[in-house]
N, C-alpha and C positions, 0 to 999 in steps of 0.2 A: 508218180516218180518213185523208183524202189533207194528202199533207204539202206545204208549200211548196215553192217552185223550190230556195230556200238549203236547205227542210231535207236535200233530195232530192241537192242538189251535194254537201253535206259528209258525206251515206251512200255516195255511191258514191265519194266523194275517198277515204273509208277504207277503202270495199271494194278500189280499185286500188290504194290503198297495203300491204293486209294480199299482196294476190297480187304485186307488182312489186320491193313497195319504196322506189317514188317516194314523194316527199314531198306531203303533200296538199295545199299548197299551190300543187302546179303543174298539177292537175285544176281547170283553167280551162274556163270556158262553152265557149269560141271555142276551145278544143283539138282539135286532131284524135287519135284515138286511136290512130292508124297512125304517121303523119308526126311529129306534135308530143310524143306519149308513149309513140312507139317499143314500142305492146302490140304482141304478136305475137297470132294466130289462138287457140291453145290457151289463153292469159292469158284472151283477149277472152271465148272459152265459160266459165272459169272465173268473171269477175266477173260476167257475165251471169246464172246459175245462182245464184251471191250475192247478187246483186242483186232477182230474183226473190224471193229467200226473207227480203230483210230488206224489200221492200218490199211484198209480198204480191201479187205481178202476174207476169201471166204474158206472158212474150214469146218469141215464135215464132219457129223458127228463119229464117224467111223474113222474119221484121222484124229479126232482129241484121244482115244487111248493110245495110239503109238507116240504121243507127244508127252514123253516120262520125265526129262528135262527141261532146263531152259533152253540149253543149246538145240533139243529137238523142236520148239515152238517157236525159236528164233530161226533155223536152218528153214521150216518149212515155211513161216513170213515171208523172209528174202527170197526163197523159190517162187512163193505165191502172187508175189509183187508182179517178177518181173515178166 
């Protein structure tokens, strides 16, 4: 069942919170995940692979670098879903 943009933000706000620590609160749309949320490379394949598997979709190593925000990892979930 493909879930909304909010449902989609606040799964992966937890998944980056469960690997980082950050607060999910500061898993914002317009975040960058390099720049703005300081993930390093090894986090990023971590929530990635969590991500995957609390969302039921598969993403390719070749799509995790075009995925620079949240809003690009959330846009391409809800595409992947449905």
């Amino acid at each position: 069942m493909a879930q909304s943009e909010q449902e989609i933000l606040e799964g992966l706000a937890e998944i980056v919170n469960e690997e980082t620590g950050l607060d999910t609160a500061s898993v914002e749309m317009d975040k960058s995940f390099t720049e703005d949320l300081d993930i390093d490379s090894l986090s990023m394949m971590t929530i990635v692979v969590n991500a995957e598997e609390k969302f039921g979709v598969r993403i390719p190593d070749s799509e995790v670098k075009n995925l620079k925000t949240v809003r690009d990892a959330v846009t391409y979930i809800g595409g992947a879903q449905s």
